[in-house]
BAMARDREN-824915 format. One line per 2 residues: number of its first residue (from 1); for each residue x, z, y of N, C-alpha, C, O. Coordinates in steps of 0.2 Angstrom, whole numbers. Atoms other than C-alpha are relative to their C-alpha. Layout:
<tibas>
NUM) X:Z:Y:X:Z:Y:X:Z:Y:X:Z:Y; ...
</tibas>
This chain:
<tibas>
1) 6:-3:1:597:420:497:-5:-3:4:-5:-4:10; 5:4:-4:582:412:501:-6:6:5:-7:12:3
3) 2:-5:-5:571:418:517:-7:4:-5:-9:10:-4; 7:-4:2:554:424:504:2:3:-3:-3:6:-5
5) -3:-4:4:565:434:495:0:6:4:-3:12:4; 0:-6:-6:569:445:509:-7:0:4:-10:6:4
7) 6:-3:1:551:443:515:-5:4:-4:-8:9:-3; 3:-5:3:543:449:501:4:8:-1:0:13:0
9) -1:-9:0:554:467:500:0:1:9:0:7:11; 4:-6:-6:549:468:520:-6:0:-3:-7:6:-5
11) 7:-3:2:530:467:514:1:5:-5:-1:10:-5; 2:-9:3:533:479:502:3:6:2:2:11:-1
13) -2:-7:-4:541:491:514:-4:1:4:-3:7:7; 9:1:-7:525:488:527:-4:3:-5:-7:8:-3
15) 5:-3:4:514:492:512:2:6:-2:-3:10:-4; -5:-9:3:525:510:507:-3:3:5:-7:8:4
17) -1:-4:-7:525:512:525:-9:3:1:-12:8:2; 9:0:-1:505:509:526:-5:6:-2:-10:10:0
19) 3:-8:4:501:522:511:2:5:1:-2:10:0; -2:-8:-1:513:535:516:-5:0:7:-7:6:7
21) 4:-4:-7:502:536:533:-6:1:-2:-9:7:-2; 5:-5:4:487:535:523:-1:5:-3:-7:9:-4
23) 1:-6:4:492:548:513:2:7:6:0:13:6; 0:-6:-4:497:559:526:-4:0:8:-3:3:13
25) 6:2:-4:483:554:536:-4:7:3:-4:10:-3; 5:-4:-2:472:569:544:-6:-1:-1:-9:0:4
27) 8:5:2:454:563:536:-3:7:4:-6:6:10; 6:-3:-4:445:581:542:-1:-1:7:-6:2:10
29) 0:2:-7:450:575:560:-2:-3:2:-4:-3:8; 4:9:0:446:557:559:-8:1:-2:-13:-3:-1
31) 8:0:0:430:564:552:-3:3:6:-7:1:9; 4:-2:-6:427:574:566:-1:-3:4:-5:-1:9
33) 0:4:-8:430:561:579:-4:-3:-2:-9:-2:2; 5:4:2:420:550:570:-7:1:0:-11:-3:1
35) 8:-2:-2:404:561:571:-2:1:6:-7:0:8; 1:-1:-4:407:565:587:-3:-7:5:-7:-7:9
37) 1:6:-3:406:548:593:-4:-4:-2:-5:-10:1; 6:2:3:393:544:581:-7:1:4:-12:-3:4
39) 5:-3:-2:381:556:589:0:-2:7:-5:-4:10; 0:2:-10:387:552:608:-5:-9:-1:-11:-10:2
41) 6:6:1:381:534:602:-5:2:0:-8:2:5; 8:0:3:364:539:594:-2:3:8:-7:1:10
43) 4:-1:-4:362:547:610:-1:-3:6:-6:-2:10; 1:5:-4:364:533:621:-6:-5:-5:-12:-5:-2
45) 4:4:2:355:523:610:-9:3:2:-13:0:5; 7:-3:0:341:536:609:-3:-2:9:-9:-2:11
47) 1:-3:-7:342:535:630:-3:-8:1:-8:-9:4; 3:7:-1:340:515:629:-6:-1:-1:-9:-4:3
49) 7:2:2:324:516:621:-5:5:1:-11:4:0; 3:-4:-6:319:530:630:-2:-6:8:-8:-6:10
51) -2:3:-6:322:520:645:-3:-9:1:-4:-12:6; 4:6:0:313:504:638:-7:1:1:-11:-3:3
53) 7:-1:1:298:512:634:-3:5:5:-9:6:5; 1:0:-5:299:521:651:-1:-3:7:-2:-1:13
55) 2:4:-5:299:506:661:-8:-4:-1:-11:-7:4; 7:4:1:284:499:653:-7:5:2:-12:3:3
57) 6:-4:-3:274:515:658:-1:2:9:-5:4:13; 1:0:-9:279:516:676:6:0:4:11:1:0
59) -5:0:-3:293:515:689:2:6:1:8:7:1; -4:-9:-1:295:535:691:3:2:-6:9:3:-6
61) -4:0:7:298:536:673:3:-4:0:9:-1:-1; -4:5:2:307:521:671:8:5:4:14:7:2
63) -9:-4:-3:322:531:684:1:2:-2:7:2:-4; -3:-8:6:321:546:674:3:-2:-4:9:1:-6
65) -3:2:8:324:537:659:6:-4:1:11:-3:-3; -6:1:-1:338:528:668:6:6:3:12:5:3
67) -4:-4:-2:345:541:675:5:5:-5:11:7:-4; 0:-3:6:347:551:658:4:-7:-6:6:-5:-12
69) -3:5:5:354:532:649:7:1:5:12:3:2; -6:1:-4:368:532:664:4:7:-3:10:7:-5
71) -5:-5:-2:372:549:662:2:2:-8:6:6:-9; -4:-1:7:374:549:641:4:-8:-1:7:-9:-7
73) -9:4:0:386:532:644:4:3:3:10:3:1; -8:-3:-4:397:542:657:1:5:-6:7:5:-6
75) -1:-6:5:397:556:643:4:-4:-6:9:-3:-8; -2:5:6:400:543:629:7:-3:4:13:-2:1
77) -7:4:-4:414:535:641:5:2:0:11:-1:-2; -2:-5:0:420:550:645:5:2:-4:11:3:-2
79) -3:2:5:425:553:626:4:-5:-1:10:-4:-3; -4:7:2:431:537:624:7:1:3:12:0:0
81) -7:-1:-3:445:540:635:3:5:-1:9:5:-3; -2:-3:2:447:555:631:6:2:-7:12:4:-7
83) 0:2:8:448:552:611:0:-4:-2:0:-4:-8; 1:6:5:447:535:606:8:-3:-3:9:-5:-9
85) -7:0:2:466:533:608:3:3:-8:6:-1:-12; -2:-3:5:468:546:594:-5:-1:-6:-2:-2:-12
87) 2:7:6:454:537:583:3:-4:-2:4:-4:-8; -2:4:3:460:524:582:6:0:-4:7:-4:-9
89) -5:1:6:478:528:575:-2:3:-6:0:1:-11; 2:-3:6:469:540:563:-2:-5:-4:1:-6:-9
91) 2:5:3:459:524:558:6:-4:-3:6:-6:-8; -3:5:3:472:514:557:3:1:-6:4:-3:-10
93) -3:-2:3:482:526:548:-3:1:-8:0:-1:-13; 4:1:8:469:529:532:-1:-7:0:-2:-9:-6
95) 2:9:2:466:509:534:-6:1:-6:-12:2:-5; 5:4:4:457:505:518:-6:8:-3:-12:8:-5
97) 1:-8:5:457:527:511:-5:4:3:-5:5:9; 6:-3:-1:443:536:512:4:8:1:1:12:6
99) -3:-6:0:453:552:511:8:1:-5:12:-3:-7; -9:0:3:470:560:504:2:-3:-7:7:-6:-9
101) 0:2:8:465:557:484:-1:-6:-1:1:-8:-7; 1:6:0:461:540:488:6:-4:2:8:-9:-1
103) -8:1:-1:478:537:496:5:2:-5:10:-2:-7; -6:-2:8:487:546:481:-2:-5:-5:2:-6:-10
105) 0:4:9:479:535:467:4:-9:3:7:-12:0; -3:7:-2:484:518:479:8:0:3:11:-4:6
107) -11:2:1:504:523:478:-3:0:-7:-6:-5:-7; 1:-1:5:499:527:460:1:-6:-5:4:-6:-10
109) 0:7:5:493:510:454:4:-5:3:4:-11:1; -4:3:-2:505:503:465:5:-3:-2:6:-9:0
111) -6:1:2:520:501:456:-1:-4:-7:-4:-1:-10; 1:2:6:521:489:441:4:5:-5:1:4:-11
113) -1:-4:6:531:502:431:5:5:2:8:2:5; -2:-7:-3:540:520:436:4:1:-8:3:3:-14
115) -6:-2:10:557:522:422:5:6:4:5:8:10; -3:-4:-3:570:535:424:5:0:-5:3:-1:-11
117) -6:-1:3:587:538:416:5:5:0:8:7:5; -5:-7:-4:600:552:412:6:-2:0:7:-8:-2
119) -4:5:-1:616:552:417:5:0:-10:1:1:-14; -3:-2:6:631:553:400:-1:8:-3:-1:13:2
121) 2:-8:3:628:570:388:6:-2:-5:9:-7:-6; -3:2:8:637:571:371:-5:0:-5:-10:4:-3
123) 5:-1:3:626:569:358:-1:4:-4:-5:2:-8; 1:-4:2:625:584:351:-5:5:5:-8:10:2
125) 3:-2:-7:616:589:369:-7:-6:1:-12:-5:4; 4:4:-1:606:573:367:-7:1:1:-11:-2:6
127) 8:-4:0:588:582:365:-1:2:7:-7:1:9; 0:-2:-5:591:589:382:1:-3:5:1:0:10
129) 0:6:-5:594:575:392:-5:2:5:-10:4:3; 3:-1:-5:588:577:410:-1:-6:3:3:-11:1
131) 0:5:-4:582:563:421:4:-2:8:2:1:13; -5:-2:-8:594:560:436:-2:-5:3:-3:-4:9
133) 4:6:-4:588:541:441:-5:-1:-3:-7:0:-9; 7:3:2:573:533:442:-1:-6:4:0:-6:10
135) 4:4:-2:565:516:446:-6:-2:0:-10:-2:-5; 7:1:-2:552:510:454:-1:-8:1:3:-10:5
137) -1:7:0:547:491:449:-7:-1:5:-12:2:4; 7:2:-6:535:485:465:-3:-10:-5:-8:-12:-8
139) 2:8:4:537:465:459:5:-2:-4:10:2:-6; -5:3:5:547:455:448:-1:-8:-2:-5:-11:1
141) -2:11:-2:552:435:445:4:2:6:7:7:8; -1:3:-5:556:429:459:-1:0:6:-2:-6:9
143) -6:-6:-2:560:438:470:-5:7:-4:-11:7:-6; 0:-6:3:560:455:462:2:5:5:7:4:8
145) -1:-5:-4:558:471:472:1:6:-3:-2:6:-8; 1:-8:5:560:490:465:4:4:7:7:2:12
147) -5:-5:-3:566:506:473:4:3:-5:2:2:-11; -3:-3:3:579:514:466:2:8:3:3:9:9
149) -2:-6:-5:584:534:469:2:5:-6:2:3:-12; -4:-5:3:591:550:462:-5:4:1:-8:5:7
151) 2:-5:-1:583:564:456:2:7:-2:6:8:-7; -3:-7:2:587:582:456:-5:6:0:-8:9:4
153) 7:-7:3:576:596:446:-9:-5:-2:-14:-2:-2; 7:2:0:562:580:443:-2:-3:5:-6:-7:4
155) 1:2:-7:562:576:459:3:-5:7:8:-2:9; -3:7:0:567:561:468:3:4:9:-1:8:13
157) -2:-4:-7:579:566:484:3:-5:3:4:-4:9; -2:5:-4:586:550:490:-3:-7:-6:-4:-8:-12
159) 3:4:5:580:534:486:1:-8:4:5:-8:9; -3:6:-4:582:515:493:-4:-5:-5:-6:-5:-10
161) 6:5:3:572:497:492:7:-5:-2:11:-7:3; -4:7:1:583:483:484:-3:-5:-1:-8:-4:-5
163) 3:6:3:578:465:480:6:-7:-1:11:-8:2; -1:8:2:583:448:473:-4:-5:-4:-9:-3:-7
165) 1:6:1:581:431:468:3:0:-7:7:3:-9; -5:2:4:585:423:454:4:-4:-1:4:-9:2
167) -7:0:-2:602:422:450:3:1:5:8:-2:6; -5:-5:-6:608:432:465:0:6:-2:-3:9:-6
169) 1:-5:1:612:447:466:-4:5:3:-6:3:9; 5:-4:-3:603:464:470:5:1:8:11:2:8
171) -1:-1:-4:604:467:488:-6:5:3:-12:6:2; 2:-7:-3:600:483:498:-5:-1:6:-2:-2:11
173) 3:2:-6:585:481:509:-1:7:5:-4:12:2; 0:-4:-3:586:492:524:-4:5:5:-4:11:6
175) 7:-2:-4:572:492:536:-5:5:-1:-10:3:2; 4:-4:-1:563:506:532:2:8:-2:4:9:-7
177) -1:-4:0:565:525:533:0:4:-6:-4:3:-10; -1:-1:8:571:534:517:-5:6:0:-6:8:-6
179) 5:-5:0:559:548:522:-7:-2:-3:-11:1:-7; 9:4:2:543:536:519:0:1:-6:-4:4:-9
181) 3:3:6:549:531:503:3:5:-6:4:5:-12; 3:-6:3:551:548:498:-5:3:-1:-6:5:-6
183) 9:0:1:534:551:502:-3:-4:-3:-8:-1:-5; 3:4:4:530:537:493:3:1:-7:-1:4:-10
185) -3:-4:7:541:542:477:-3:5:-3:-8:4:-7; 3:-9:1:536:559:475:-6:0:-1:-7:5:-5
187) 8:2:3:518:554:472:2:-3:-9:-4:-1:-12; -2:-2:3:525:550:456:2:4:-7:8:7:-5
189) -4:-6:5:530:561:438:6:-2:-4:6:-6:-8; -7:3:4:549:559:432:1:3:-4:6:2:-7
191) -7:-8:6:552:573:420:-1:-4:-7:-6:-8:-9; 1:3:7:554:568:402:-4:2:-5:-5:-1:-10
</tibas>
């Protein structure tokens, strides 16, 4: 099996992995940091031109106005150490999502096609078929990626990424948490 074969089902387990963090992202938290340190800026900034336009009226002012830009950078700095650390993984974690509904519709259109099958019934039971597996097609040709997983009551309870090439066979790719890509499944509807 060739190495882009297994490249592409790791990109498509980095991309799972990406929307499950988006989706379980904290956005009113990430917004709060982000005001916060919106407004520390605006008040440096405010204190900059404060501080330009009290140097042009005198040296006594000019201090004050510096004294007052220093001391809302130390307070901004401050922050930053505080909290920037925790920004930034929030940021990273919504990446592109504006919020959770935005993360839910991008597993959503995700998948090229979401199928499900039940297991043997007799056919006189046929109407009542339940859905016990389901696949999730990501790509297809060459190389071809999907999940694969079992559902119980509708609900997808284990689940796994395979891919191949053509004419090889399917092979179980392993690298990523089967918790993710239940988080990622389950954002879909199985029932029939």
């Amino acid at each position: 099996m060739t190495d882009h074969v297994l490249d592409q089902a790791r990109a498509q387990a980095e991309s799972i992995a990406e929307m499950v963090a988006a989706l379980t992202c904290d956005y009113d938290r990430l917004q709060e940091l982000r005001d916060e340190r919106e407004a520390l800026q605006e008040a440096v900034t405010d204190a900059e031109s404060e501080h330009a336009a009290a140097m042009r009226d005198g040296e006594n002012e000019g201090m004050h106005a510096l004294s007052l830009l220093l001391d809302a950078k130390d307070i901004l700095n401050q922050w930053d150490d505080e909290n920037a650390e925790e920004l930034n993984t929030l940021e990273h974690e919504a990446g592109d999502c504006a919020d959770e509904e935005d993360a839910r519709n991008r597993i959503q259109e995700d998948a090229l096609s979401v199928e499900v099958r039940s297991g043997w019934t007799t056919s006189m039971h046929a109407d009542d078929m339940t859905p016990e597996d389901f696949r999730i097609v990501l790509c297809t040709g060459g190389p071809h990626v999907e999940i694969m997983g079992e559902l119980a009551g509708g609900t997808p309870c284990s689940a796994w990424i395979q891919y191949q090439d053509w004419g090889t066979p399917m092979t179980r790719f392993v690298d990523i948490e089967e918790s993710t890509l239940l988080a990622y499944c389950r954002e879909f509807y199985f029932e029939s």
